[in-house]
N, C-alpha and C positions, 0 to 999 in steps of 0.2 A: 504494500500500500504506500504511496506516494502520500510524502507528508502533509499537504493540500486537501487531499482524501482524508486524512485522517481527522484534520481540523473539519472537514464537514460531516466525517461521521460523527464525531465528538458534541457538532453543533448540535445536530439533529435527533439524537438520541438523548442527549441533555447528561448523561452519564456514562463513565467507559465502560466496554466488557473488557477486563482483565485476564489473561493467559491465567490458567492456575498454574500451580509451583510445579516442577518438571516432579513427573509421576517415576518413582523405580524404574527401570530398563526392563523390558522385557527378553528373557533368553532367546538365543537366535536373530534378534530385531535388530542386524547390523547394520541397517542406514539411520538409526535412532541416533540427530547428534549431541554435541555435550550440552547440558544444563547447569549452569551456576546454581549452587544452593544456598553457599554461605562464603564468606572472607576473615578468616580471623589474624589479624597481627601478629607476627611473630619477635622475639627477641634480636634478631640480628639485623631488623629495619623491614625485613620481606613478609611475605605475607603466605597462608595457607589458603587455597582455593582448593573447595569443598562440591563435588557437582557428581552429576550421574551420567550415562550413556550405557551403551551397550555391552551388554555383558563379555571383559576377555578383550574391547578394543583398546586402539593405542589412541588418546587423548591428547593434543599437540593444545595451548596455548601460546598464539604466535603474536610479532607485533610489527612494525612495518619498518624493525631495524634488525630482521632474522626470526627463528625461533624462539622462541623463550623458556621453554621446559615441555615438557612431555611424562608420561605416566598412562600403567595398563589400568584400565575400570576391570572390577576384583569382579567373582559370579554372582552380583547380587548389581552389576553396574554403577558400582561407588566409586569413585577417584578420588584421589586428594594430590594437588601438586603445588610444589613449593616457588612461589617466585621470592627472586631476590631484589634486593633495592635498588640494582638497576632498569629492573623493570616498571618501575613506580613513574606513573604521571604518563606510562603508554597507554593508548589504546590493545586491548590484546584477543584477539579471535581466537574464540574455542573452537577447534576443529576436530572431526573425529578423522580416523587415517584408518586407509583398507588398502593396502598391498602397496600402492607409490600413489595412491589416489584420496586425495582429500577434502572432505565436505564440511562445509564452515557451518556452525549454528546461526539462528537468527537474531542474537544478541552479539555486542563486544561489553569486553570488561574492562573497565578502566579505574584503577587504583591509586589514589594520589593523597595529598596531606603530609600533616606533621606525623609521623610513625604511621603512615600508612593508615591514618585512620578514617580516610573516605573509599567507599566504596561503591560503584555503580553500574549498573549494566544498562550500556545504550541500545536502542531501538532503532533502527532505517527508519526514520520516518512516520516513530511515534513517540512519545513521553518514553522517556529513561526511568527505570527501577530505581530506587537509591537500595543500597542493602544495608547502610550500617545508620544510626541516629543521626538526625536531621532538626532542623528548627521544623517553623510550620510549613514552610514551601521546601520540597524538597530539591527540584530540579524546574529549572523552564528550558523550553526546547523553542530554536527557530531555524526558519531555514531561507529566510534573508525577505520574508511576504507574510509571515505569520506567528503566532507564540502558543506553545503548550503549556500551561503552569501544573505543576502535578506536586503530590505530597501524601500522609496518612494520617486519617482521622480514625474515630472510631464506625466500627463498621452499621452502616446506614447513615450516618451524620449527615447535614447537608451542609456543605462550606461555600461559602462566598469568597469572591476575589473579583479585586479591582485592578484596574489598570487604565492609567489615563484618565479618560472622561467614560468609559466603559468597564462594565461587570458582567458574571459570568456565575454561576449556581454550578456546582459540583455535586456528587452525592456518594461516601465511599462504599468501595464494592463490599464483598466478606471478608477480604483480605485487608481491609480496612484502606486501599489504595484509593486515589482518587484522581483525576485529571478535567483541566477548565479549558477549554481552547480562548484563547485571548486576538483573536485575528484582525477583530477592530483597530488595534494600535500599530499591526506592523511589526516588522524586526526591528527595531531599534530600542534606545535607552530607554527606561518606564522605569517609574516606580509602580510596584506589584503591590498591593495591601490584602493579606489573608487572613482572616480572623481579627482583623484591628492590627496587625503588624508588618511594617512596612519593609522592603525589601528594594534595593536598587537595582535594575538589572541594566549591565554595563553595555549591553548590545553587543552584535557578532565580532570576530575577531579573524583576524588571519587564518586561515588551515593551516595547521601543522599536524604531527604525530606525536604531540605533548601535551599536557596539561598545563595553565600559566595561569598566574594571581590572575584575579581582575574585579576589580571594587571590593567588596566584601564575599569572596569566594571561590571558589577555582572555577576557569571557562578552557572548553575545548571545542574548538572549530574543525569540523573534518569532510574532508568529498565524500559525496555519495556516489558522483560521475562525474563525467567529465564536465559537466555544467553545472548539478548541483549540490550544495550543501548543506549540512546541520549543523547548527551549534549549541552546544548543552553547557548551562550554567550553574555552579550547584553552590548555592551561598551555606555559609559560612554555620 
């Protein structure tokens, strides 16, 4: 789904349907590919990446400066792979690998902060996951015509969020997830108010394949193709 799409399904539905959280592997199910489940911190600055796939396959998280670590999902399709702190602040594709042939999942993961302690899975072209604690806005997504503002309430709540001279009613799912398409204002700078608290969003940035400050929170701008972009903000 083209990020455009997603802000009109977002519109018109008034609330998002949410992915559920990646179900166990099923045995034999070799094109099943990797799911993120969790990120926990490690002592030496890197982090533990927690996810499932196919039972027995080889698990690659890459990033667009080589490889980055690899690991077999155990028979029950569990992985756990270790990155290290050079890998913080990349973008990193879970990929599953079958023979010399590799199929990327439909998220990236990207890890950044002081000790590693932001953690996110981006979407093509829809709201980002955040996986670790957040204020009340978790992430805003743009792609240079429109804004997704997303975060977690409790589950059924109904949230408001302002932006500009326009607002937007959210309502979150079971997963207590929630997303507001903000398309009236555009990509650019806005102040975001969620719940009575206000949030600056710095507007798009360069594409790179790093995460970099910007206002209060880290932003990463990246191709989707050769014409278009996302960029996902995740304050502070």
């Amino acid at each position: 789904m083209s990020f455009s799409l997603a802000l009109a399904a977002l519109s018109a539905c008034g609330a998002p349907q949410r992915e559920a959280e990646p179900a166990e592997a099923r045995e034999g199910d070799w094109t099943a590919t990797p799911g993120i489940l969790g990120v926990a911190p490690q002592g030496d600055g890197g982090v533990l990446v927690r996810g499932v796939a196919a039972p027995g396959a080889r698990v690659i998280l890459s990033g667009m400066e080589g490889p980055a670590v690899a690991a077999g999902a155990d028979a029950r399709g569990r992985f756990e792979l270790h990155v290290g702190d050079e890998a913080i602040g990349q973008v990193l594709i879970p990929e599953i690998q079958i023979g010399q042939t590799r199929t990327p999942g439909p998220q990236r993961l990207l890890v950044a902060g002081e000790g590693a302690g932001l953690a996110v899975l981006l979407t093509d072209g829809g709201p980002s996951v955040r996986l670790t604690p957040g204020p009340a806005l978790d992430a805003v997504d743009g792609d240079g015509r429109g804004l997704i503002a997303s975060g977690r309430a409790a589950p059924g709540r109904q949230v408001a969020v302002r932006a500009g001279s326009g607002s937007s009613q959210a309502v979150a799912d079971s997963q207590g997830r929630w997303a507001a398409p903000l398309a009236a204002v555009g990509d650019q700078a806005v102040e975001i108010d969620v719940e009575g608290k206000s949030f600056h969003y710095p507007g798009p940035g360069r594409p790179g394949a790093r995460a970099e400050r910007a206002g209060a929170g880290w932003r990463i701008t990246r191709p989707l193709s050769a014409s278009a972009y996302q960029t996902t903000w995740l304050p502070d």
